[in-house]
PDB file of N, CA, C, O and CB in Angstrom:
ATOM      1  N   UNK A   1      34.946  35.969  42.561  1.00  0.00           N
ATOM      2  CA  UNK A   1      34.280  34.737  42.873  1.00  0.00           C
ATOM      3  C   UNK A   1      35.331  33.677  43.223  1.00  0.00           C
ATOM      4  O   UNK A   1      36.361  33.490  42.575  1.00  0.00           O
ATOM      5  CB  UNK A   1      33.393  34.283  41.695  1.00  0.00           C
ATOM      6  N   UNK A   2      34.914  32.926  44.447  1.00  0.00           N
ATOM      7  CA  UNK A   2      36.454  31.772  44.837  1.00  0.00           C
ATOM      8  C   UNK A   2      35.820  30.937  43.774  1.00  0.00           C
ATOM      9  O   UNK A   2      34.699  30.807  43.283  1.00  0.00           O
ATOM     10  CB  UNK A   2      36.767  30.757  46.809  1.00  0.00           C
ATOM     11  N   UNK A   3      37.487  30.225  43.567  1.00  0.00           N
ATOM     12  CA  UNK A   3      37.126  29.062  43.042  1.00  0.00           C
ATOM     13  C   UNK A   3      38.508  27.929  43.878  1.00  0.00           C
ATOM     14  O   UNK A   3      39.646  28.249  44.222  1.00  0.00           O
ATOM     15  CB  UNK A   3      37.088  29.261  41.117  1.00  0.00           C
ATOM     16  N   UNK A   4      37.862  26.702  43.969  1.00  0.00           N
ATOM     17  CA  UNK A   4      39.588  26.112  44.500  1.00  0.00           C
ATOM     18  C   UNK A   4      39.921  25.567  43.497  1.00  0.00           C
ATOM     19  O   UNK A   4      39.370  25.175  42.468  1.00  0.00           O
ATOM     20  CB  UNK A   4      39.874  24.958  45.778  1.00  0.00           C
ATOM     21  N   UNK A   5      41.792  25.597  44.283  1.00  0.00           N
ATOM     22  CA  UNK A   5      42.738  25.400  43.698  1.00  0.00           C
ATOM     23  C   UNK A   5      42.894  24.249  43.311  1.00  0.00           C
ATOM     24  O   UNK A   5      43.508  24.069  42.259  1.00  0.00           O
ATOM     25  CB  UNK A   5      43.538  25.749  44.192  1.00  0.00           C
ATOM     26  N   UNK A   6      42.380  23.143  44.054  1.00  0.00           N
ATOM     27  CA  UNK A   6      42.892  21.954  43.859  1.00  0.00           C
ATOM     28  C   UNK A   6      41.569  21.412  44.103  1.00  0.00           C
ATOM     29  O   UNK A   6      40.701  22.043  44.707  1.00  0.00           O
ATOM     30  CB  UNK A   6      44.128  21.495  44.694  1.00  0.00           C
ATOM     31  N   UNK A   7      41.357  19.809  43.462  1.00  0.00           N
ATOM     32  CA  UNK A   7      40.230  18.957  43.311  1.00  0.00           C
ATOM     33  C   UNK A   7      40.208  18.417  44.554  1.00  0.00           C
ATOM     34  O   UNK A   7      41.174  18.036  45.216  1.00  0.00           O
ATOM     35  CB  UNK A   7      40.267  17.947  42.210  1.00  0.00           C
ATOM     36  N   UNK A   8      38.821  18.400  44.898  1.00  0.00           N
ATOM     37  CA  UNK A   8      38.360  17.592  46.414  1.00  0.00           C
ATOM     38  C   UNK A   8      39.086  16.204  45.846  1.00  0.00           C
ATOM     39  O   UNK A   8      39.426  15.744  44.756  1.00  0.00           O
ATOM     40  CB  UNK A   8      36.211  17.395  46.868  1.00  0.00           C
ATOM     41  N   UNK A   9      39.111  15.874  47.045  1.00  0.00           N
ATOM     42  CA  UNK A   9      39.273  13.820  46.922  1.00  0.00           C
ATOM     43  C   UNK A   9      37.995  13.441  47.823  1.00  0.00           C
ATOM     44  O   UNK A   9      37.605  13.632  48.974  1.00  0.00           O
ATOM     45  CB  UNK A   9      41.161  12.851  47.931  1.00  0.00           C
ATOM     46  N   UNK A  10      37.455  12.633  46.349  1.00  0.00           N
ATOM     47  CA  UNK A  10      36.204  11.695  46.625  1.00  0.00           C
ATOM     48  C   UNK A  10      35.955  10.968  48.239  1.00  0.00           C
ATOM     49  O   UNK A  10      34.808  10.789  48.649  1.00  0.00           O
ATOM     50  CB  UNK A  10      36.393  10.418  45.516  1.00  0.00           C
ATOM     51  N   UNK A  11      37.012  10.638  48.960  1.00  0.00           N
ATOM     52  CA  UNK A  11      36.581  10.570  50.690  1.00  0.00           C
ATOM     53  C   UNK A  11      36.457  11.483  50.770  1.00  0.00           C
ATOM     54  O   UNK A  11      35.262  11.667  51.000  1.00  0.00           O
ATOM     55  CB  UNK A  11      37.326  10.142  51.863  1.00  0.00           C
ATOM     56  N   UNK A  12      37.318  12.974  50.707  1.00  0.00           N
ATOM     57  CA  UNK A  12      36.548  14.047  51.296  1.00  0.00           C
ATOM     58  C   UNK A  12      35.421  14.684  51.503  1.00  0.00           C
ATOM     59  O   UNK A  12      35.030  15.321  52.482  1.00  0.00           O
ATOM     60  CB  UNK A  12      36.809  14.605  51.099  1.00  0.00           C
ATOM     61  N   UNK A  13      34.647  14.314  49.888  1.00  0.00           N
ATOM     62  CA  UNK A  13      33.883  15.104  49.731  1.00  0.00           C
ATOM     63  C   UNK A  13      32.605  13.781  50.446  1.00  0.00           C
ATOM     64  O   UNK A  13      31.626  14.343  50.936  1.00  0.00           O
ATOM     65  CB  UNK A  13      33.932  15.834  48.078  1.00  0.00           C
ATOM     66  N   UNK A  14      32.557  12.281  50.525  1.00  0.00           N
ATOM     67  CA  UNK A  14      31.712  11.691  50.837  1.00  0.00           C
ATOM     68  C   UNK A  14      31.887  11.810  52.789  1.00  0.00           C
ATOM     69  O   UNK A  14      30.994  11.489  53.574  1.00  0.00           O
ATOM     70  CB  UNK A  14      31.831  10.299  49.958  1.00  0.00           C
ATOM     71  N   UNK A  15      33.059  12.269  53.120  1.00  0.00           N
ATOM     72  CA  UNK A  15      33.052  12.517  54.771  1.00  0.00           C
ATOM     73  C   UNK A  15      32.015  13.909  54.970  1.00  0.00           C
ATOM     74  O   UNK A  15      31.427  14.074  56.039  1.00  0.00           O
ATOM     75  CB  UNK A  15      34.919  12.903  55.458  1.00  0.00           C
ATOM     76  N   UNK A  16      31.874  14.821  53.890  1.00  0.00           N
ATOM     77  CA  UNK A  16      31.337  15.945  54.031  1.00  0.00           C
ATOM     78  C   UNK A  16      29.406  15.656  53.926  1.00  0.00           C
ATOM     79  O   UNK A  16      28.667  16.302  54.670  1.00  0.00           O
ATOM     80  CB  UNK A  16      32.121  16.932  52.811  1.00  0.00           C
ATOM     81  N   UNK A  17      28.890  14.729  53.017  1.00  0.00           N
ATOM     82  CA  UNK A  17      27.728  14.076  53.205  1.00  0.00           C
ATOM     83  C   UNK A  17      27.840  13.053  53.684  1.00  0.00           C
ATOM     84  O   UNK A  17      27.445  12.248  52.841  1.00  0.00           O
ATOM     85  CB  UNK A  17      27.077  13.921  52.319  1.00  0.00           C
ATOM     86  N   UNK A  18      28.167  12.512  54.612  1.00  0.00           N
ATOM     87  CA  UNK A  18      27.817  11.366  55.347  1.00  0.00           C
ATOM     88  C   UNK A  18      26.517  12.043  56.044  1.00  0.00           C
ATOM     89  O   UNK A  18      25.423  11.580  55.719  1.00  0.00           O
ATOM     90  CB  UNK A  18      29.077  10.764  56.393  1.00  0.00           C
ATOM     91  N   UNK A  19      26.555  12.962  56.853  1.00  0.00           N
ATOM     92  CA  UNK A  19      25.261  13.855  57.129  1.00  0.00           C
ATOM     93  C   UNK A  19      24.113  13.736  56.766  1.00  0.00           C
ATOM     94  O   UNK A  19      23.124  13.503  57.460  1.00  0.00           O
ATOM     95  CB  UNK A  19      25.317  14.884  56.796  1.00  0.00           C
ATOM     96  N   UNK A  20      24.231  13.984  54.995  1.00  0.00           N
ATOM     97  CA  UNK A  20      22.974  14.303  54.270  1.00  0.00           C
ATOM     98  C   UNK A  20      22.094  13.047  54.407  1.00  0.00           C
ATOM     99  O   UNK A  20      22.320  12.281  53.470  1.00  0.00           O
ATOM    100  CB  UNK A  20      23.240  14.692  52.701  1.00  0.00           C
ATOM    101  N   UNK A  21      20.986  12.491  55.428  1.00  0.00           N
ATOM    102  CA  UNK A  21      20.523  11.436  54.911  1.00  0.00           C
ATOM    103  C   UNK A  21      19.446  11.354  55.260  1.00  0.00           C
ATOM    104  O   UNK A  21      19.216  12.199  56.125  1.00  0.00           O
ATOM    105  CB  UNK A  21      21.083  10.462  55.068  1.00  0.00           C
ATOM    106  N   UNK A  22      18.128  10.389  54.895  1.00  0.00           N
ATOM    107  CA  UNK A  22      16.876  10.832  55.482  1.00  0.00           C
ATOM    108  C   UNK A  22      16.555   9.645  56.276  1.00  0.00           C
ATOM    109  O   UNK A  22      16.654   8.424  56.160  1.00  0.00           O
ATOM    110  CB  UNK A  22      15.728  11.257  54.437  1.00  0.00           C
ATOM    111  N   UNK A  23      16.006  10.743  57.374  1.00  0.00           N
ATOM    112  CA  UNK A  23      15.737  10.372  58.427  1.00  0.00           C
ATOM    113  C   UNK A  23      14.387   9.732  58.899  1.00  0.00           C
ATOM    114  O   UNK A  23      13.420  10.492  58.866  1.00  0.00           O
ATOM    115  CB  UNK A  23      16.023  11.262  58.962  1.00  0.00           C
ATOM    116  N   UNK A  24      14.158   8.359  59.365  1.00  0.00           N
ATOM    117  CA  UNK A  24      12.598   7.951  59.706  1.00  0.00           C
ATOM    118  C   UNK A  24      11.765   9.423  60.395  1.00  0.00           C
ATOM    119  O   UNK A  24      12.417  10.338  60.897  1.00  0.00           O
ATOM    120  CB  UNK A  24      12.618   6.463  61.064  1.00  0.00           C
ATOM    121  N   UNK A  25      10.570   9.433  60.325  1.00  0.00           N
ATOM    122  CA  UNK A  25       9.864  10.242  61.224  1.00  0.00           C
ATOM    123  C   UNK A  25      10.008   9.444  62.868  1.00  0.00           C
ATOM    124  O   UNK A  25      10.100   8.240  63.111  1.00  0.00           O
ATOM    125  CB  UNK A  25       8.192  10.383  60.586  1.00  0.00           C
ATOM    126  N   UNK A  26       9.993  10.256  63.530  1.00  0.00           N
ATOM    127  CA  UNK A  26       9.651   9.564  64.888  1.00  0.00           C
ATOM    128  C   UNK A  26       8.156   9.391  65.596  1.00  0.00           C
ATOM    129  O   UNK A  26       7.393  10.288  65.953  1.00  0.00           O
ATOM    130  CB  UNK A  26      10.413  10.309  65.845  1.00  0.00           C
ATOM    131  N   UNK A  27       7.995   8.073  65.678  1.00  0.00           N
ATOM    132  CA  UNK A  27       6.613   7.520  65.736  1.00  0.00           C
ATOM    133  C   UNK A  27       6.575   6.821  67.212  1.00  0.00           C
ATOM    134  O   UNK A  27       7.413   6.107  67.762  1.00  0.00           O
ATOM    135  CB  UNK A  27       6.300   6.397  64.420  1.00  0.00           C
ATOM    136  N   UNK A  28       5.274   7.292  67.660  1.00  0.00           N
ATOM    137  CA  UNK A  28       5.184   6.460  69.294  1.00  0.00           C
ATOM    138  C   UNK A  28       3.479   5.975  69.127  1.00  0.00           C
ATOM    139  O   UNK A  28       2.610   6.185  68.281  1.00  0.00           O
ATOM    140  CB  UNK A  28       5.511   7.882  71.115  1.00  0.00           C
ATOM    141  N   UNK A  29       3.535   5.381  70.144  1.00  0.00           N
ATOM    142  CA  UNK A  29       2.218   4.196  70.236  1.00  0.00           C
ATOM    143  C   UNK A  29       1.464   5.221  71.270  1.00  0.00           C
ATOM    144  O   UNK A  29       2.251   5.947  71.877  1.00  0.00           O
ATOM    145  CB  UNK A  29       2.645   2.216  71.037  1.00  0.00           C
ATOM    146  N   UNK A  30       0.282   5.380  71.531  1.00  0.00           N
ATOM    147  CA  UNK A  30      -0.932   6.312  72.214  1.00  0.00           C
ATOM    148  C   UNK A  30      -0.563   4.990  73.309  1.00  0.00           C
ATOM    149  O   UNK A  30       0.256   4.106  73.056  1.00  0.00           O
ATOM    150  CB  UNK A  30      -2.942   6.634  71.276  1.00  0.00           C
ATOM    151  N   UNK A  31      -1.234   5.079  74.351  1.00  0.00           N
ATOM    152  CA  UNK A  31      -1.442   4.513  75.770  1.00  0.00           C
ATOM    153  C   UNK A  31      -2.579   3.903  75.847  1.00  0.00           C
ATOM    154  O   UNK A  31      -2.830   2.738  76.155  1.00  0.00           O
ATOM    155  CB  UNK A  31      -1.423   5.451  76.835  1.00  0.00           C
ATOM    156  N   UNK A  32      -3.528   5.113  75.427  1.00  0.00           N
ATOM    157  CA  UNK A  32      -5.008   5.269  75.306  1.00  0.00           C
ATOM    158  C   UNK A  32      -5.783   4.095  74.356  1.00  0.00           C
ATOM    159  O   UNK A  32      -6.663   3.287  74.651  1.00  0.00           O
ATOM    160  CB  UNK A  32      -5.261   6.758  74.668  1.00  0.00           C
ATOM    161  N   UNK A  33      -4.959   4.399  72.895  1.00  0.00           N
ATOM    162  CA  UNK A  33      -5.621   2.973  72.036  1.00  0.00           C
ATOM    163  C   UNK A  33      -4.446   2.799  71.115  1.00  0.00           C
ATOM    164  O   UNK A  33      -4.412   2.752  69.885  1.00  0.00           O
ATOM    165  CB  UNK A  33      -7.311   3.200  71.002  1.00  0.00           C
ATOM    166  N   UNK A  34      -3.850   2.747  71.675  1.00  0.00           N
ATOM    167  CA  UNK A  34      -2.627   1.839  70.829  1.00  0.00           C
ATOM    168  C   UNK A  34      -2.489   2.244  69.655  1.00  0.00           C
ATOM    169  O   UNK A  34      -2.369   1.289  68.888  1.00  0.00           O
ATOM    170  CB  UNK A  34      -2.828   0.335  70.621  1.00  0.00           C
ATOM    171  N   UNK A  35      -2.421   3.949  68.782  1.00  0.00           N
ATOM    172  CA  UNK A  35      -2.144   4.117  67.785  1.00  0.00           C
ATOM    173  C   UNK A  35      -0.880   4.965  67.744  1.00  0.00           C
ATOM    174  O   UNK A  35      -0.333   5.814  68.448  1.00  0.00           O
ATOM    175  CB  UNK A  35      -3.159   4.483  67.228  1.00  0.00           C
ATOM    176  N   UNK A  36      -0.696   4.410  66.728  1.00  0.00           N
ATOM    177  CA  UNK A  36       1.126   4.864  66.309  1.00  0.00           C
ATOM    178  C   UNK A  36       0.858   6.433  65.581  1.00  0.00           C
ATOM    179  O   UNK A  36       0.141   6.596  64.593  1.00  0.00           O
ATOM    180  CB  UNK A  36       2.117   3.435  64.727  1.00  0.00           C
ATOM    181  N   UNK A  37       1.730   7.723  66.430  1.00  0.00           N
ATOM    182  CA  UNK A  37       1.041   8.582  65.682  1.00  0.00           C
ATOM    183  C   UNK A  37       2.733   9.335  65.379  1.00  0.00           C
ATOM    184  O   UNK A  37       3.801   8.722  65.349  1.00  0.00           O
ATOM    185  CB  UNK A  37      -0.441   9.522  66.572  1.00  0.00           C
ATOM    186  N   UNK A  38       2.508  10.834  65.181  1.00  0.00           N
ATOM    187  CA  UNK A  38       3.931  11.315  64.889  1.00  0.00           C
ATOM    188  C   UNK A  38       4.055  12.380  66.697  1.00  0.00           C
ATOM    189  O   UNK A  38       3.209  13.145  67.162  1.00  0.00           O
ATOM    190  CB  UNK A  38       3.984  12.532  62.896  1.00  0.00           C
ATOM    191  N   UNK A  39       5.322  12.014  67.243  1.00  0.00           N
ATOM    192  CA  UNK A  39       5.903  12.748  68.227  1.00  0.00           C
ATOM    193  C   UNK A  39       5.447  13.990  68.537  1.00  0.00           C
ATOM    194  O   UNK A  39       5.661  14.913  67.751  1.00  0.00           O
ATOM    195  CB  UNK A  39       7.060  12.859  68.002  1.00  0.00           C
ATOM    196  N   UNK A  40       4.873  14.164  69.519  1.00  0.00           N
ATOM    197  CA  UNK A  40       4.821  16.033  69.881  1.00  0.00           C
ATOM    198  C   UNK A  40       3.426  16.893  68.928  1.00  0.00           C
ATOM    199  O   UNK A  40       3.182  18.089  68.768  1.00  0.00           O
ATOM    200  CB  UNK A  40       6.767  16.952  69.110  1.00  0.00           C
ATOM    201  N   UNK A  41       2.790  15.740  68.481  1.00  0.00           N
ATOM    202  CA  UNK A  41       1.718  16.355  67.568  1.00  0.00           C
ATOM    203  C   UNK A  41       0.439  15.543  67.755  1.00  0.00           C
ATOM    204  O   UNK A  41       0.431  14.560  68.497  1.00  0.00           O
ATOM    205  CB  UNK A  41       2.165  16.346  65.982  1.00  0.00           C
ATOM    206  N   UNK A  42      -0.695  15.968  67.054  1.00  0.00           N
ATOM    207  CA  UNK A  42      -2.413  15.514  68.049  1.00  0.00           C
ATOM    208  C   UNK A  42      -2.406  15.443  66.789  1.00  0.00           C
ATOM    209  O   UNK A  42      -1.960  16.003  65.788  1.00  0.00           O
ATOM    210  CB  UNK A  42      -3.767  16.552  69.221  1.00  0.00           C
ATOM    211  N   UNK A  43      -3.519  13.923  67.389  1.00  0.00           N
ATOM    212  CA  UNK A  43      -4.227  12.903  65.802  1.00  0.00           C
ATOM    213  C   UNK A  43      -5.133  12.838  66.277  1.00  0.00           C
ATOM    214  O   UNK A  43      -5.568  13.022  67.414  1.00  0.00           O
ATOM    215  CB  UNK A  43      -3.796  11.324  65.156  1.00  0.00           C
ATOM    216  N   UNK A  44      -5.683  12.395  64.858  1.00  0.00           N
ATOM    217  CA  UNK A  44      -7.413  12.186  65.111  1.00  0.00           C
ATOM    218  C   UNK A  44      -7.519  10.466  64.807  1.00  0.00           C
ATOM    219  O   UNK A  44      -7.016   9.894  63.840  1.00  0.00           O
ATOM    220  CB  UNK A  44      -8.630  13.319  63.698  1.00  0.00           C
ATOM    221  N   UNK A  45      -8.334   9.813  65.939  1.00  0.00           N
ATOM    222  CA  UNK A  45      -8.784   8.791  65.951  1.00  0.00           C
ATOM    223  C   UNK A  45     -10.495   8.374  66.390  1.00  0.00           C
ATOM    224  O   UNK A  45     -10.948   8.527  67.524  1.00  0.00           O
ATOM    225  CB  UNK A  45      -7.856   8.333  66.629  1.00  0.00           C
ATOM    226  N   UNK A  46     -11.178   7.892  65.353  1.00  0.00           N
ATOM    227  CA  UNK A  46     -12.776   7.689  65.724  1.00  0.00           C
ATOM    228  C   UNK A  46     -13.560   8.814  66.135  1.00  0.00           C
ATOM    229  O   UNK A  46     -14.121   8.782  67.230  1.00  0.00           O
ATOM    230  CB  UNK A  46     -12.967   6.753  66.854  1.00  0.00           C
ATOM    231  N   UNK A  47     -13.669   9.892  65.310  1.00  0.00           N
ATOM    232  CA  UNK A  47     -14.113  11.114  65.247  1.00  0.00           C
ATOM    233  C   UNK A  47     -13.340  12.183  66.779  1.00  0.00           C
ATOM    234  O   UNK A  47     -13.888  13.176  67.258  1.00  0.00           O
ATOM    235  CB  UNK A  47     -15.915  10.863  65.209  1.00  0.00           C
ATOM    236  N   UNK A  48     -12.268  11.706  67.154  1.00  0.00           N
ATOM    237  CA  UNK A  48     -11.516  11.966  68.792  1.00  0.00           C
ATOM    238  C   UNK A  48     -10.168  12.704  67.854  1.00  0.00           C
ATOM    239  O   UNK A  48      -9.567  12.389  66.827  1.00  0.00           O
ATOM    240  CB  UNK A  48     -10.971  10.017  70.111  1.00  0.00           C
ATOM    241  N   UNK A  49     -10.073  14.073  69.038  1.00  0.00           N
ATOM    242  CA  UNK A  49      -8.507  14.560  68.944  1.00  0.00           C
ATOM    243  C   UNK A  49      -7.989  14.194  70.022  1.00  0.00           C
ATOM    244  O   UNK A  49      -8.515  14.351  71.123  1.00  0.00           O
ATOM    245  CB  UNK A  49      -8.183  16.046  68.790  1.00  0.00           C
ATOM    246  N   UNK A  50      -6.844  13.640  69.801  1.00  0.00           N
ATOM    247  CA  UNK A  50      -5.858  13.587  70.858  1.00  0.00           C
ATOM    248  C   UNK A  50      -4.335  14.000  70.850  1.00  0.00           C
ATOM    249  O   UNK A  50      -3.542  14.143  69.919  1.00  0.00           O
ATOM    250  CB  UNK A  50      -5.867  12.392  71.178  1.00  0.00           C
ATOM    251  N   UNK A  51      -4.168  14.182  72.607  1.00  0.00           N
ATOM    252  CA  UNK A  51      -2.784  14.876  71.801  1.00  0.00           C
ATOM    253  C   UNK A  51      -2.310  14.411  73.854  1.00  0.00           C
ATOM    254  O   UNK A  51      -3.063  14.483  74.825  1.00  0.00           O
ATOM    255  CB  UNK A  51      -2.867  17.400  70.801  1.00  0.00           C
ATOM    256  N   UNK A  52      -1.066  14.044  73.812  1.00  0.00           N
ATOM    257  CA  UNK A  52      -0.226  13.804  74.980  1.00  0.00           C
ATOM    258  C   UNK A  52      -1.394  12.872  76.034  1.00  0.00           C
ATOM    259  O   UNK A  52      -1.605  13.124  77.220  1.00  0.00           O
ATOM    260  CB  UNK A  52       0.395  15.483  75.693  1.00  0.00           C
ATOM    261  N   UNK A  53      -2.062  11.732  75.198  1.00  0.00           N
ATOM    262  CA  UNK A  53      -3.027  10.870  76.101  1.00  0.00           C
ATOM    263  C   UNK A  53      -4.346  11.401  76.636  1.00  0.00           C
ATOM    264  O   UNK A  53      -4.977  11.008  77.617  1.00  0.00           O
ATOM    265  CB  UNK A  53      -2.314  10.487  77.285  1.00  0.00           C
ATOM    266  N   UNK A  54      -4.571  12.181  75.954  1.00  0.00           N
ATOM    267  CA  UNK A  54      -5.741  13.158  76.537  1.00  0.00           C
ATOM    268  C   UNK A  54      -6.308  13.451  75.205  1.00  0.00           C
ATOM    269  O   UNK A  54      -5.666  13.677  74.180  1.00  0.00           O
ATOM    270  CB  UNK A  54      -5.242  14.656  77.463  1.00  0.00           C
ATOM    271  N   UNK A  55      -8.157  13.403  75.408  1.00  0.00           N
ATOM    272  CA  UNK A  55      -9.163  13.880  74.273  1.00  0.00           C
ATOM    273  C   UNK A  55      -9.114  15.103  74.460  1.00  0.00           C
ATOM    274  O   UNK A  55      -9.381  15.574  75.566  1.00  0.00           O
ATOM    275  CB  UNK A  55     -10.622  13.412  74.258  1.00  0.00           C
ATOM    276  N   UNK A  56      -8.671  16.062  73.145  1.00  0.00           N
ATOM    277  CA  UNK A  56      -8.260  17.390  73.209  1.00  0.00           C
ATOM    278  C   UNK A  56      -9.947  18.067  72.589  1.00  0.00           C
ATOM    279  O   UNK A  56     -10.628  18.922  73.155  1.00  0.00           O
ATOM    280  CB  UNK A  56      -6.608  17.693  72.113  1.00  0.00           C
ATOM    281  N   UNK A  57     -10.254  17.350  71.296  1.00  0.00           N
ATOM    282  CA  UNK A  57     -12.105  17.841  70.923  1.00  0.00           C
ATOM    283  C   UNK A  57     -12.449  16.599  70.576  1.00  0.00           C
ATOM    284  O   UNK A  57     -11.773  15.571  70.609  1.00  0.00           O
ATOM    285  CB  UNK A  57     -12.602  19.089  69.461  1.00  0.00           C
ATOM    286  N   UNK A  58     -13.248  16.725  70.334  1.00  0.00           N
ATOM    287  CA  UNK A  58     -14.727  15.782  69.708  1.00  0.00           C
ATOM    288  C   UNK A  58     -15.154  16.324  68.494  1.00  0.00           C
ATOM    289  O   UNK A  58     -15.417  17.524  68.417  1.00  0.00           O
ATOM    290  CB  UNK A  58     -16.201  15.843  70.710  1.00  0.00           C
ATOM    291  N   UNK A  59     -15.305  15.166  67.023  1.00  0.00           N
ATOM    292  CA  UNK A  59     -16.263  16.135  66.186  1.00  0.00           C
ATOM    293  C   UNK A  59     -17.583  15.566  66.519  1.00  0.00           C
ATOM    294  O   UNK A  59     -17.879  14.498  67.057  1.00  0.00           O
ATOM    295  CB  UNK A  59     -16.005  16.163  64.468  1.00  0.00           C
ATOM    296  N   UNK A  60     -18.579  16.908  65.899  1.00  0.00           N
ATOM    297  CA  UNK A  60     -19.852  16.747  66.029  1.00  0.00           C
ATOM    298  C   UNK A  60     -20.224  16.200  64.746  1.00  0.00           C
ATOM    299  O   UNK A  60     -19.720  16.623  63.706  1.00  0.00           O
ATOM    300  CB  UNK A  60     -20.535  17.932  66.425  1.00  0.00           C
ATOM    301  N   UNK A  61     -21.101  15.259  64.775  1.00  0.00           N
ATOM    302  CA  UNK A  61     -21.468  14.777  63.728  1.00  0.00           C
ATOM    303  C   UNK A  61     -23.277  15.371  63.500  1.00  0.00           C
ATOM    304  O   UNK A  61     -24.256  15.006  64.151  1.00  0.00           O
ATOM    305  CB  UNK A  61     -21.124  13.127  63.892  1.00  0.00           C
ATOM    306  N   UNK A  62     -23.219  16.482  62.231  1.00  0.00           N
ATOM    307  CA  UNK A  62     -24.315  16.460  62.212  1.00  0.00           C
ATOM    308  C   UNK A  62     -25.826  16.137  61.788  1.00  0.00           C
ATOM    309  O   UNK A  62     -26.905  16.695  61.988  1.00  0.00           O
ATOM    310  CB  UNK A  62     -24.124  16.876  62.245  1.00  0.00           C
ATOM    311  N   UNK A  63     -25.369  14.862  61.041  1.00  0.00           N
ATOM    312  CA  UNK A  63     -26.498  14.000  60.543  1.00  0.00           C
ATOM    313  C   UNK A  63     -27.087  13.343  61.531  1.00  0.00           C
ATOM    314  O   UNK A  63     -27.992  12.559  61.247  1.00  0.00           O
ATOM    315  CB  UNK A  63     -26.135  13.046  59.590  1.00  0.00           C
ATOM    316  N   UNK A  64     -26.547  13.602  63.365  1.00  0.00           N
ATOM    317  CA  UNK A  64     -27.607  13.123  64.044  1.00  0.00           C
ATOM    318  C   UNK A  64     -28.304  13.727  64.873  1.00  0.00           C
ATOM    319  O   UNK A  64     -29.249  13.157  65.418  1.00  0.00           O
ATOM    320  CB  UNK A  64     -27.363  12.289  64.549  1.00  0.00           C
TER     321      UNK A  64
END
């Protein structure tokens, strides 16, 4: 099993996570009605799917 020889130095080891960090989601605004949704993925707005500016389904509502 390695083990090292010698102790990291604390810049080293914080140059090595500078990386680790969390990242916002990436969020864009619809065209269609102005909702902020997540990148590259279809939301539902007012019983409407949408996905790249376009109504992808409709739900049916069947209480009418």
């Amino acid at each position: 099993m390695a083990h090292p020889k010698r102790r990291q130095s604390k810049s080293r080891r914080n140059k090595r996570r500078t990386h680790l960090k969390i990242q916002e989601p990436l969020l864009v605004k619809c065209s269609l009605n102005h909702q902020k949704h997540l990148y590259h993925h279809a939301y539902w707005y007012k019983g409407k799917l949408y996905y790249r500016g376009k109504i992808v389904l409709k739900k049916d509502n069947p209480s009418m």
